[in-house]
C-alpha positions, 0 to 999 in steps of 0.5 A: 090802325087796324092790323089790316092798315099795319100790314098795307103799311109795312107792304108800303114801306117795303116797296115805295116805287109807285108810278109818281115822280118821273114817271107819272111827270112823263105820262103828264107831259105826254098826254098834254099833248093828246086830244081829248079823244086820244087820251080817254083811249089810252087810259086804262079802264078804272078798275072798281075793287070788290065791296070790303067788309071794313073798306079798302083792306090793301090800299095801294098808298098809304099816304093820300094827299090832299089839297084844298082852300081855306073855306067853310065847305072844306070842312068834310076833308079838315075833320077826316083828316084831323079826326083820324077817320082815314086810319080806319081804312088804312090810308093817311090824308096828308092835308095841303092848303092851296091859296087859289083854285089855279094852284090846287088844280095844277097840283092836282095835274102834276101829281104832286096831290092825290085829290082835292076839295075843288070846284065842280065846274073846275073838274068838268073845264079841265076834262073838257080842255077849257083853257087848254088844260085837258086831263082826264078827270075823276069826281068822287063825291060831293062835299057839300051844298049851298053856302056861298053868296054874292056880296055887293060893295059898300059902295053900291050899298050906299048909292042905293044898289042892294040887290039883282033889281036895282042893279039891274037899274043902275046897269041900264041907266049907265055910268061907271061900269062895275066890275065882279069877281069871281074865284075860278072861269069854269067854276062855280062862283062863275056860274052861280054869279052869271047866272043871277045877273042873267036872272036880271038881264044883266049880260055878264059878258056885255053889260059889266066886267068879270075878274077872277081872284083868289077867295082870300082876296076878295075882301081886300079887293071890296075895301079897296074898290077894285070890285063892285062885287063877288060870288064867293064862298063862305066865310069870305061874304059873313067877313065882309060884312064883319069889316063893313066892306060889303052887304049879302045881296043873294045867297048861292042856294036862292040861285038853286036850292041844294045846288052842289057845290065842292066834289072830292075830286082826283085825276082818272089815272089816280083812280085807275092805278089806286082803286082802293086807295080812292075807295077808302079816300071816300069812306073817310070823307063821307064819316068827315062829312057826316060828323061835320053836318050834325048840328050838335058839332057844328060849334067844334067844326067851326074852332076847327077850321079856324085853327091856323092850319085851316082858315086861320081865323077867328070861329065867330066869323064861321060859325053863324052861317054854318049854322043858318044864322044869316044877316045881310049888312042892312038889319036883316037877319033870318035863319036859312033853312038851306044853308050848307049842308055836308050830308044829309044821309048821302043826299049831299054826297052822291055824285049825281050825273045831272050835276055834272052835267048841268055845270057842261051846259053853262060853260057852253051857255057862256061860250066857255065850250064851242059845242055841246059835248056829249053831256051824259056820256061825259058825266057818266066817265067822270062821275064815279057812281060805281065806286061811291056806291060801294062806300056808301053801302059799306057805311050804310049812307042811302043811295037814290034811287035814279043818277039824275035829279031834278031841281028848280033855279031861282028864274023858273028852269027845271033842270033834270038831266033831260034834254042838255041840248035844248037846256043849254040853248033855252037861255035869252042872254047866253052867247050866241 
């Protein structure tokens, strides 16, 4: 460590009294309670720290927890933390693996974790109250882009339903009626499996049933035929064709090309009271993001997470998607030109407010959110774009040249941040 991180160290050691334990549970317990007006009124404005010339030179806590969930695309946080990439900016990342998004979230919310790999949509239902659970949310970063799928049951497969169009027949023509998971209400998976079915006609609300489970469970769940079907992320899809419990009927990123997918994300009253401690947090996720999406590493990314720590499993079943080397379960084998990515000279990494703000209209899409919030004021306050600007021209990682970008879905939608309003109620199937 730097002499830098040394003295931010012994200050650290001299001093422990932060506002965590019972203090930082009474503030919890408190703003349970509050409105979501209320509560983004009481917060203090998050403080942005003056550029540093080797990022953050006092942060406020040396040891960051961080959780996450044993998937492919928690690769940026596995190799800054195991590749010491924290020590540099004086911090330490004290990895937690978590075995559902549930966990991860409500550790997150009770101070028990810094920040986390977690889902976008999660970030935005819990800033919005989804469920109940309001807090004030921070997104940091992105992790990473692409890289799920949605796998259908061996079952299916053998009554003749591969893909959006024949089960779109077999929904129509009646019958059983089938049952997906996905891995979190207000996540991605939800959003990405709604909206395919949609894509097909298929009402996810109506014509079939919709379950959430853990990513780990998915398989188990296919070999049992208690689902018909998944959205879910890496390797879990790659693993179900291993076990011969499941086909790849569609990959996330033919539902949206580049789509984001994991942020680092934090509450904003972390942020605000550890400003510098979020700042080097990033700069070492975005050197974990860099190395783990240079092709020349991708063989030692995937020994690493399948190390017990990580994943747990053997790195066959990682590596082939993680390098675009797909195949579906039927004989079809093809290299995707867009499969996860973790970088790509910050593109993957931004925290585009049109990304937040998509996820706000599909959770009012499927009735998830009674109203349209203020989509880009909300964006503007979670995403925090002031201070990821700051790491990134610390580390010389390109910054676009707008917040907004713009993107084509697999049904023909353009989606560029525009008109939110008008977007979230164009759709035919959606909730009323």
């Amino acid at each position: 460590m730097s002499k830098v991180g040394m003295r931010a160290l012994d200050r650290h050691r001299r001093g422990r009294k932060q506002p965590g334990s019972k203090a930082r549970r009474r503030f919890l317990a408190r703003a349970g309670g509050l409105t979501a007006t209320a509560l983004m009124a009481a917060l203090p404005p998050v403080a942005h720290p003056h550029p540093r010339v080797t990022g953050s030179d006092s942060p406020e806590r040396i040891e960051v927890r961080v959780g996450f969930l044993p998937l492919t695309d928690c690769a940026p946080v596995v190799v800054a933390a195991a590749l010491g990439f924290d020590r540099k900016y004086g911090i330490r990342i004290r990895l937690s693996r978590q075995g559902s998004w549930a966990a991860v979230r409500d550790r997150v919310l009770a101070g028990e974790l810094d920040a986390a790999h977690l889902l976008y949509g999660l970030v935005y239902g819990v800033q919005l109250g989804v469920g109940g659970m309001q807090r004030e949310m921070a997104v940091l970063m992105g992790l990473n882009q692409n890289g799920q799928g949605i796998t259908l049951s061996s079952r299916l497969r053998d009554s003749g339903v591969t893909d959006g169009e024949s089960l779109a027949r077999a929904v129509r023509e009646g019958g059983r009626r089938l049952v997906f998971a996905q891995t979190f209400p207000t996540g991605t998976h939800a959003m990405w499996l709604n909206y395919w079915l949609a894509s097909y006609g298929i009402d996810p609300l109506r014509d079939v049933d919709i379950v959430s489970l853990p990513p780990a469970r998915m398989v188990a769940a296919l070999r049992a035929e208690h689902i018909d079907g998944c959205c879910v992320g890496e390797p879990w899809n790659a693993v179900a064709i291993r076990e011969g419990v499941g086909i790849t009927a569609a990959t996330s990123q033919q539902v949206w090309c580049d789509h984001p997918e994991k942020v680092l994300g934090a509450t904003r009253e972390f942020v605000a009271r550890h400003p510098d401690a979020a700042l080097a947090l990033i700069m070492a996720m975005l050197e974990g993001a860099r190395y783990a999406d240079q092709p020349a590493n991708r063989a030692s990314v995937a020994r690493l997470l399948g190390g017990a720590s990580y994943l747990d499993m053997d790195a066959r079943a990682i590596l082939p998607r993680l390098l675009g080397d797909y195949e579906d379960g039927r004989g079809h084998r093809w290299t995707d030109p867009h499969a996860v990515r973790f970088h790509a000279d910050g593109a993957v990494n931004f925290p585009y407010l049109s990304d937040g703000m998509w996820f706000m209209t599909q959770q009012r899409r499927w009735g998830l959110l009674a109203q349209d919030p203020d989509y880009e004021g909300i964006a503007r306050r979670v995403q925090h774009t002031d201070l990821y600007r700051q790491a990134a021209e610390q580390l010389g990682v390109a910054l676009p040249a707008s917040p907004m970008r713009t993107s084509l879905l697999m049904d023909g939608i353009v989606w560029d941040g525009s008109a939110p309003l008008r977007y979230a109620a164009q759709s035919a199937i959606r909730v009323a």
